[in-house]
Wavefront OBJ file of the C-alpha trace (Angstrom):
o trace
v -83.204 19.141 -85.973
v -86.340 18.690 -86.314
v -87.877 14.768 -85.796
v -88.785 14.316 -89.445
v -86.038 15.192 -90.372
v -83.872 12.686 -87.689
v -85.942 10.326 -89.186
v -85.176 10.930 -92.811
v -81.435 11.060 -91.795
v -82.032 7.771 -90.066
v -83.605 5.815 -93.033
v -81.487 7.710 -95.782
v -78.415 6.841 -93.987
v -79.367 3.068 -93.653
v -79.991 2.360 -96.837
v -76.621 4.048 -97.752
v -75.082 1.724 -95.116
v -76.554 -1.769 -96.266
v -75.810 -0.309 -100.050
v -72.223 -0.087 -98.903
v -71.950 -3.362 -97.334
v -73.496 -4.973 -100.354
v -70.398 -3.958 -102.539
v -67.596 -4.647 -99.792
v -69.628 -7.883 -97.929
v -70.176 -11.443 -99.092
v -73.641 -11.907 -96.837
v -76.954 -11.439 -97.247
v -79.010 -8.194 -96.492
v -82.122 -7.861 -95.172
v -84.071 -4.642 -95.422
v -85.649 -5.354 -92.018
v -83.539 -3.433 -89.651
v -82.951 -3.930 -85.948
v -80.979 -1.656 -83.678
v -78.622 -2.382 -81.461
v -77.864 1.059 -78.909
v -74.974 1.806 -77.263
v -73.481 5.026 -75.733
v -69.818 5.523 -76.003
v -68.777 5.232 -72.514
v -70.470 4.255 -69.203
v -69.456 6.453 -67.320
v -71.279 10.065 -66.216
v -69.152 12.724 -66.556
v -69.237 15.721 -65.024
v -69.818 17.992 -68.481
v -72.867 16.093 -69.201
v -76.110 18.433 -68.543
v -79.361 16.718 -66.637
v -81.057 15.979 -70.161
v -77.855 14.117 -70.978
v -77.758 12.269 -68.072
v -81.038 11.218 -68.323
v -80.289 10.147 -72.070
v -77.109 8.004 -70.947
v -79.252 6.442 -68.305
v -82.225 5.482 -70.469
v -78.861 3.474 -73.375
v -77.674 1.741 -70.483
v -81.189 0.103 -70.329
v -81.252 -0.527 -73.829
v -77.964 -2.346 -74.328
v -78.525 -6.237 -75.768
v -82.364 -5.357 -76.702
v -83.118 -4.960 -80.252
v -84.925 -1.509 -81.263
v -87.086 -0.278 -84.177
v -86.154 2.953 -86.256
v -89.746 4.501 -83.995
v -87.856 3.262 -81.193
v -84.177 5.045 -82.005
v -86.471 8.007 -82.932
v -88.013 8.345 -79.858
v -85.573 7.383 -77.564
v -82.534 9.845 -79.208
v -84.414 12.392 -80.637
v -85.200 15.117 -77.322
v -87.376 18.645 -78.233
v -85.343 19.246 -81.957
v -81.900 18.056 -80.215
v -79.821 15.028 -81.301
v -76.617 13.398 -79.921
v -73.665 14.853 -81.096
v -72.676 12.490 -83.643
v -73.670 8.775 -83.980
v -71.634 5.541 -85.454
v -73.513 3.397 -87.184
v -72.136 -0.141 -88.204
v -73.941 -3.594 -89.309
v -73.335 -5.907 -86.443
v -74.667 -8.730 -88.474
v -76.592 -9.547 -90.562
v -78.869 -12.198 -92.552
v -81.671 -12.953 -94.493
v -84.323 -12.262 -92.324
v -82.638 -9.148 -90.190
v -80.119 -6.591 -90.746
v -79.079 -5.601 -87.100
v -77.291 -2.369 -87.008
v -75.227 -1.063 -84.377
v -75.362 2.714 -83.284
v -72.430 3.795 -81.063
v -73.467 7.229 -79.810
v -72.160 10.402 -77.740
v -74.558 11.327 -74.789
v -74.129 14.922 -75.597
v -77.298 16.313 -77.238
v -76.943 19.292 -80.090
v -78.904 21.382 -82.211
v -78.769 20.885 -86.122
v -76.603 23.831 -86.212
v -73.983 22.171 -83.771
v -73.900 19.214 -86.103
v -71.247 18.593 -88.295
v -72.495 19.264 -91.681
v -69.435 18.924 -93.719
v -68.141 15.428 -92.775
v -71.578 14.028 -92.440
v -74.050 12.819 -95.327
v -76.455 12.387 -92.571
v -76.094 13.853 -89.614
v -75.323 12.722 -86.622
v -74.597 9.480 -88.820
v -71.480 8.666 -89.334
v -71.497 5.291 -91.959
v -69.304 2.360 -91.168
v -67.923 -0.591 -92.270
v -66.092 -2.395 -90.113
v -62.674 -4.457 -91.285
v -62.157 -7.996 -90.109
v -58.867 -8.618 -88.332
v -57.497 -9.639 -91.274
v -55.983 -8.263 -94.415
v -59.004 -8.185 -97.117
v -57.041 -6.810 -100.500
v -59.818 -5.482 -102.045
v -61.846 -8.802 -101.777
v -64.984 -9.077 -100.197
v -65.693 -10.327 -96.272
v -68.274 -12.095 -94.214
v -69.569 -9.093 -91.971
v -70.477 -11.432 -89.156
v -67.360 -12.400 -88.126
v -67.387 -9.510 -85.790
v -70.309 -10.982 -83.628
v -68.099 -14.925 -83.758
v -65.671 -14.236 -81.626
l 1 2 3 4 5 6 7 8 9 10 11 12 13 14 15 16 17 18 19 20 21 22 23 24 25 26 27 28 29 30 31 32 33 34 35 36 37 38 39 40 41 42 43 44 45 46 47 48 49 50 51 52 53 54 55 56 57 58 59 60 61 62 63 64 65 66 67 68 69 70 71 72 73 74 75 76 77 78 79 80 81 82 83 84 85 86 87 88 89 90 91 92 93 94 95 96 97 98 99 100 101 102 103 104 105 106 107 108 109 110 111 112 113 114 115 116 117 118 119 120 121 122 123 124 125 126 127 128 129 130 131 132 133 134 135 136 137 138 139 140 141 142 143 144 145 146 147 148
């Protein structure tokens, strides 16, 4: 994949997100993101190549900082590769920032190795996340989540 394209995927994928949360969320929105990175585990495993190793090192450093879309860019996008598939979520949110949390896989992929048929935006997979508590249909205060 190339890095424009990440990047497209990135913003297009966003805005899709916060469009989502609009109809299903009671809060406000900002269109000033944040990131929030995360890999899915901490540990190394032993399938993980050097590259990916070196990926998972450099989230671990990035866990409870806040990162720009140029940031995300540059730190998950390596020579046309991507991880393998990428959660994103709003972790909260308000008027002034949107902060968006991206649980990712430390293995890296080609475009081809994506998958293009579940995903709208690859490696983005869009999330909203349910309070612990039944919603019928009505809408929710996304920053529970962070309250507890």
């Amino acid at each position: 994949m190339t890095r424009n394209k990440f990047k497209n995927n990135l913003n297009d994928g966003m805005a899709v997100l916060l469009l989502l949360a609009k109809t299903r969320c009671i809060n406000s929105f900002s269109s000033n993101y944040r990131f929030c990175i995360r890999p899915n585990t901490v540990t190394v495993d032993s399938h993980l190549s050097q590259n990916e190793i070196e990926l998972h090192d450099h989230l671990l450093k990035t866990v409870d900082k806040y990162l720009t879309d140029q940031e995300v860019i540059a730190l998950l996008w390596k020579n046309n590769k991507v991880p393998l598939w990428i959660n994103a979520s709003i972790l909260k949110s308000s008027d002034k920032w949107t902060t968006i949390e991206l649980v990712t896989s430390r293995r890296l992929r080609t475009e081809n190795e994506l998958n293009h048929v579940a995903d709208q935006f690859p490696p983005f997979h869009i999330q909203i996340p349910l309070p612990p508590f039944p919603v019928d249909g009505n809408k929710f205060d996304i920053n529970l989540r962070t309250l507890t």
